[in-house]
N, C-alpha and C positions, 0 to 999 in steps of 0.2 A: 504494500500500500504506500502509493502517495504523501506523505502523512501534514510532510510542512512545508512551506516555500520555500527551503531553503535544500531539500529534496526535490522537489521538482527541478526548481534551475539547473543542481547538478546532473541529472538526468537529458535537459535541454543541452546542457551546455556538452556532454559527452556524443550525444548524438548529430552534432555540430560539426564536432571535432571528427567524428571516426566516420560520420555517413555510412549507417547500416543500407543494405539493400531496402530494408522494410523494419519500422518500429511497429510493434503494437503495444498500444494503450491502453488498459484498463480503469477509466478513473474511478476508481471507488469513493464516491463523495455524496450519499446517499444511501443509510439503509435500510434495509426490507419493511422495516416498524416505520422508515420515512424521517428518520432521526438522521439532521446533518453532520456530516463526520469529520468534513474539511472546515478551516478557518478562510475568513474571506479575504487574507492578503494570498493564501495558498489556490483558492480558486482563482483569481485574480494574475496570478505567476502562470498557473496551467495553463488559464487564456492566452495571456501574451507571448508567453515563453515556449511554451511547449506544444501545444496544439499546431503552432506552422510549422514544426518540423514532424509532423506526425504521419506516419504510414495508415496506418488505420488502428481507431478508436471509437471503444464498443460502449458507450453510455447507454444506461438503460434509460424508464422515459424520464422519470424524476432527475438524472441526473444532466440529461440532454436538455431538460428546461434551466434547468440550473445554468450551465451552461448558458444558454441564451441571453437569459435574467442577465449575467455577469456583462454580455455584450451589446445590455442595453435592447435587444432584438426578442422582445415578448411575443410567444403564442398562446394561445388561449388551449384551454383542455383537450386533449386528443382524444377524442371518441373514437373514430376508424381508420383504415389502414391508410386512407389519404391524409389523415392528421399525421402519423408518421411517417409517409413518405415528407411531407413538409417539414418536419423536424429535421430529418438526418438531413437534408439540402440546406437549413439553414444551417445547423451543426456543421458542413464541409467547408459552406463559403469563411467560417470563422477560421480557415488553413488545413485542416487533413487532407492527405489527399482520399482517403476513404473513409465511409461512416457506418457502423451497424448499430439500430437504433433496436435494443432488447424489449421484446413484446411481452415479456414476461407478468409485468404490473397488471398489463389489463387483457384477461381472456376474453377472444373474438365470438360473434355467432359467423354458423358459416357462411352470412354477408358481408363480413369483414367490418362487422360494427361492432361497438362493446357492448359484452355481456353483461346485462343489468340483473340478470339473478343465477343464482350455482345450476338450474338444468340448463340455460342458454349458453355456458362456457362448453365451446365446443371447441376450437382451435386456439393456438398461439402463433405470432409472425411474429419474426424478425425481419429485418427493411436494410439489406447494403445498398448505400448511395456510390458508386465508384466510377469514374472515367466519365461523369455525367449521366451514367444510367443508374436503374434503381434492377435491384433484385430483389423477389421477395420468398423467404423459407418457412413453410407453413409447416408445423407438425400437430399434432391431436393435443389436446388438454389432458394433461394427466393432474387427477388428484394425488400427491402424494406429499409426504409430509418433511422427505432428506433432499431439500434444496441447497444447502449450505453449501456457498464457494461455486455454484454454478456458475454465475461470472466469470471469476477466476480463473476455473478450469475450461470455460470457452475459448476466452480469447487466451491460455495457453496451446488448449489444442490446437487451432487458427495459428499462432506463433510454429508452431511445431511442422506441420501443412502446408507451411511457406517454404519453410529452411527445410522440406523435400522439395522442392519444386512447384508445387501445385499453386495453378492460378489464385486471385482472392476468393473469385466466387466457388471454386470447387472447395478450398481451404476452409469456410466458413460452412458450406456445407454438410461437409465430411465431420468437420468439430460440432455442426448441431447435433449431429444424427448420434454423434460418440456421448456427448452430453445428454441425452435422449436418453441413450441406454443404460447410462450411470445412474439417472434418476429410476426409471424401471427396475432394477436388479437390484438398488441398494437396501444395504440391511440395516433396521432398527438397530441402534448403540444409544442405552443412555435414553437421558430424557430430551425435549423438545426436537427441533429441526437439527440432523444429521449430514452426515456429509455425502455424498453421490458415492457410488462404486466406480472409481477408477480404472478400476484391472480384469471389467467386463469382456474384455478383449486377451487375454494373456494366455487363450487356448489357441494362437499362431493365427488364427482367423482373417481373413483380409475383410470381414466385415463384422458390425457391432451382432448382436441378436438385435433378429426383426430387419437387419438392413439390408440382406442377400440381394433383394429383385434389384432392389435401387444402385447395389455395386453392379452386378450383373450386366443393366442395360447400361452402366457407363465404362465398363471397359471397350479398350479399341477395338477387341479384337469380334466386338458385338454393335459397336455403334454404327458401322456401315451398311453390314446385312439387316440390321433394325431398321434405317431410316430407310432403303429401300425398298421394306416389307409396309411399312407404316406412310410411306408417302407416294408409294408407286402411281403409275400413270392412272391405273384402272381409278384406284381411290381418289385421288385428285380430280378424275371426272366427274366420279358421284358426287364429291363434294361440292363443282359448282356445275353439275347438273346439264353437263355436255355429255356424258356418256351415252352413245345410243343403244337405246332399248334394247335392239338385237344379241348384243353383247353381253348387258344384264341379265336376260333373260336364260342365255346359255349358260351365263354363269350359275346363276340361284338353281337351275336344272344340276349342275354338278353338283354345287355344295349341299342340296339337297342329298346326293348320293352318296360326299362325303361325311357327313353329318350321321345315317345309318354306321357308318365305319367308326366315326367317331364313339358313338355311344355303346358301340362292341368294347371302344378300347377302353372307355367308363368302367363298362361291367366289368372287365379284364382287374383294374386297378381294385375295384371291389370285392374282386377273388382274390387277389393278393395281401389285400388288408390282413393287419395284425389284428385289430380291435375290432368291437362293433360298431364306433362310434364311427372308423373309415368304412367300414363295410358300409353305413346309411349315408356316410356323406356320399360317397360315388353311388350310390343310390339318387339318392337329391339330384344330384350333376346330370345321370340318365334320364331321368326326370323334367330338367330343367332343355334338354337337347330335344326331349319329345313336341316340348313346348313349341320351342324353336322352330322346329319341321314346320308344325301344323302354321305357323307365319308365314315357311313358305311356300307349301301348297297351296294357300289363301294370293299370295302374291301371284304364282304360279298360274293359278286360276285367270287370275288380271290380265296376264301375258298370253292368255289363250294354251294354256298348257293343261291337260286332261290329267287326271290322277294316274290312270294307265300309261300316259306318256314316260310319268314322272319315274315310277317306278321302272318300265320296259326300258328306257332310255340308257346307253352305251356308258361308261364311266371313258373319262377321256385320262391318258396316260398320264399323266400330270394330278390328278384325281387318284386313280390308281396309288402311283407311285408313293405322292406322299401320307396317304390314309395307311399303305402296307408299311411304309416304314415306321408309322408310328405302333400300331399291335408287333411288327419285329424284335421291336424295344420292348414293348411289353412283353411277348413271349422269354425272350432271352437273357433281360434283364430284372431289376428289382422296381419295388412299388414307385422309389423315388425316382428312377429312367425314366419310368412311365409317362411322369408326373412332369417331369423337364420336357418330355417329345412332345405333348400337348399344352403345355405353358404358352407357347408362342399364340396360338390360335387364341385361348383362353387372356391373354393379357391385350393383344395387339389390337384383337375388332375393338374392346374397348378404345385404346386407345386412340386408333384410329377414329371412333364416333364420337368420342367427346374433342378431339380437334377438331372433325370438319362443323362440330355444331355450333361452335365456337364462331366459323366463319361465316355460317347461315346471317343473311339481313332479319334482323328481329322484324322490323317492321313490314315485312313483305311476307304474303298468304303462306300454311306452311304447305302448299300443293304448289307452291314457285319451282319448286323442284322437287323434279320425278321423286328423285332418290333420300326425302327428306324421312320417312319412314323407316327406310332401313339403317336408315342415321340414329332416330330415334329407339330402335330396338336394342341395340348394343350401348345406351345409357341410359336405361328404363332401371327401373330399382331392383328387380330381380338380377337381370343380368350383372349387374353393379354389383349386389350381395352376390352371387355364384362367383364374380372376379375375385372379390373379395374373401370368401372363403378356401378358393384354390390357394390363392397370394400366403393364406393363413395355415394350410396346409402343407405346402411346400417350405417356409420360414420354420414352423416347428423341426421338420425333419432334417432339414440342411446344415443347423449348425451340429448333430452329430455323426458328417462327413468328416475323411480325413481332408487336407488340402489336397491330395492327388486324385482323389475321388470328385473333389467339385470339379477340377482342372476336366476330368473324364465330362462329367456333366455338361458343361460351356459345349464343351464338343460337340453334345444332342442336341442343343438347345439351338445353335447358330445352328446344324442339317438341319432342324426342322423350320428354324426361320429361312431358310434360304429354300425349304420345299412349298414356304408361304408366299415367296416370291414368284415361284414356279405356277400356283396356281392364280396368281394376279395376271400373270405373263399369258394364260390358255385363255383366262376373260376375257383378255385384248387380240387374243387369236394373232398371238405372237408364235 
């Protein structure tokens, strides 16, 4: 801690002298009870002395007002995340070159306004202001009671993040998600608020618990076959509604037929279940795939396609190909292969419908485009909760892989995203 001005200066005055690649700042000048902890010639040094030579500094909101106060530059109460975005902007112009404005004070609803009573805390954001842009790291509200030194141990893991290499924004990330799980895992010591679990990680893990999908889609050796599975031609046309009907129609005819395949591989992973509790969930999942169908029969119908069509109709090699290679998986390998060869399909249409819906004009009919429906089916609440509970399924069982096992894994997971490419590629009757 910071504690007196005559600390700080020497702190300014060192990183003056030696120019680190990057400072981070914690000011601790405000805490949790809202009791101020700095003296006002020592905020007063922070402002002038040290904050323009600062890399990035992580004020949470009391102490980012404080801050302001000090520079004359009042904002009034921050109720939602644009109250924070406005904070950390003015927070920068006073010299950092970057700002993370801690959401921690005031849990969000998921409008991104404050939660004015304990069932409306649903999220927490953090806000980096850097290079002129703003980023924003939403994680879930967790009630828990061992917050002590969160701060601290953020922006050391952010310090830590750097000096590897990693950008601000991955570095800030990586240190929420770490702090994330410190809070989750920690143990009761003692009375009142405790300290995080630090060494949630010390089983050699490249990821926290809970953080698997999120390392996953960010390594390189998955971020290329990803954005080409998730933004391919086909998708991009659904999305603003140039894709002709002919194509669609041949398509929804396939996945119709991969869809039967799929839900063999369901029941497959349901036979392989250890418990009953997986044996019902891939129960649910078969369930949920039956659902599914019957949308596109209904569609199918739209398209002038007969039920006997649907069924009689040729599966095209690309169809084939990657529906066999995922029961392959399942035959040959274990519950969690299974669970990886199907991941892609299971995470991606998601993902892919809540980007393109995102790009939809609110104010135009939602029949503007053909293809607004089967946008809306893959962010409908069921499908959401079924994403949701694979994502939940596969996190439990993953962190008791060894590392050469995940390594094996990644392997499935990129064949099967690159055989989801394969069937965007047959839509386009490429």
């Amino acid at each position: 801690m910071l504690a007196s001005a005559g600390t700080i200066q020497v702190v300014a005055d060192a990183i003056r002298k030696y120019k680190p690649a990057c400072s981070i700042i914690d000011p601790v000048m405000v805490a949790t009870s809202g009791a101020r902890l700095l003296k006002e010639e020592a905020v007063k040094t922070l402002c002038a002395e040290l904050l323009p030579v600062t890399g990035l500094i992580t004020p949470n909101i009391p102490e980012a007002l404080l801050l302001l106060e000090e520079s004359g530059n009042k904002i009034d109460n921050i109720k939602d995340l644009d109250g924070m975005k406005r904070l950390a902007k003015a927070v920068a112009e006073m010299g950092p070159k970057s700002v993370l404005i801690k959401g921690g004070h005031i849990p969000l609803k998921k409008n991104y306004e404050v939660a004015t009573t304990d069932d409306e805390k649903e999220v927490l954001v953090n806000v980096l202001y850097t290079d002129g842009d703003f980023c924003v790291f939403e994680s879930k509200y967790q009630v828990a009671r061992n917050t002590h030194g969160t701060g601290c141990s953020l922006a050391s893991a952010i310090a830590c993040n750097v000096a590897n290499g990693l950008s601000m924004e991955r570095a800030v990330r990586a240190a929420g998600r770490y702090v994330e799980a410190g809070i989750k895992t920690s143990v009761d010591l003692g009375k009142g608020s405790g300290p995080i679990n630090h060494f949630h990680s010390l089983n050699i893990m490249p990821f926290p618990p809970g953080g698997f999908v999120d390392w996953l889609l960010e390594r390189e050796d998955v971020q290329q076959v990803w954005k080409e599975f998730t933004e391919h031609e086909f998708v991009e046309k659904m999305g603003d509604g140039t894709l002709p009907v002919e194509r669609f129609k041949f398509y929804m005819v396939q996945d119709y037929l991969y869809l039967t395949q799929f839900a063999r591989a369901n029941a497959l992973a349901g036979y392989k279940a250890k418990t009953l509790e997986g044996v019902a969930a891939s129960a649910g999942i078969v369930t949920h795939i039956h659902t599914e169908t019957k949308l596109h029969v209904s569609e199918c119908l739209e398209l002038g396609v007969t039920m006997d069509e649907l069924r009689n109709s040729e599966e095209h090699q690309a169809c084939t190909a990657y529906s066999r290679y995922i029961l392959d998986i399942g035959a040959s390998e274990d519950w969690l292969a299974l669970q990886i060869a199907m991941f892609p399909c299971l995470l991606g249409y998601h993902h892919i419908a809540k980007r393109l819906s995102a790009l939809q004009d609110p104010a135009a009919p939602r029949t503007a485009n053909r293809y607004r429906q089967w946008i809306d089916n893959y962010i409908a609440d069921d499908y959401t909760q079924a994403v949701g509970k694979g994502m939940e399924l596969v996190e439990g069982h993953i962190f008791k892989q060894s590392p050469s096992r995940i390594e094996e894994l990644v392997k499935i997971f990129i064949h099967a995203t690159k055989m989801e490419c394969g069937f965007w590629d047959m839509g386009m009757g490429a």
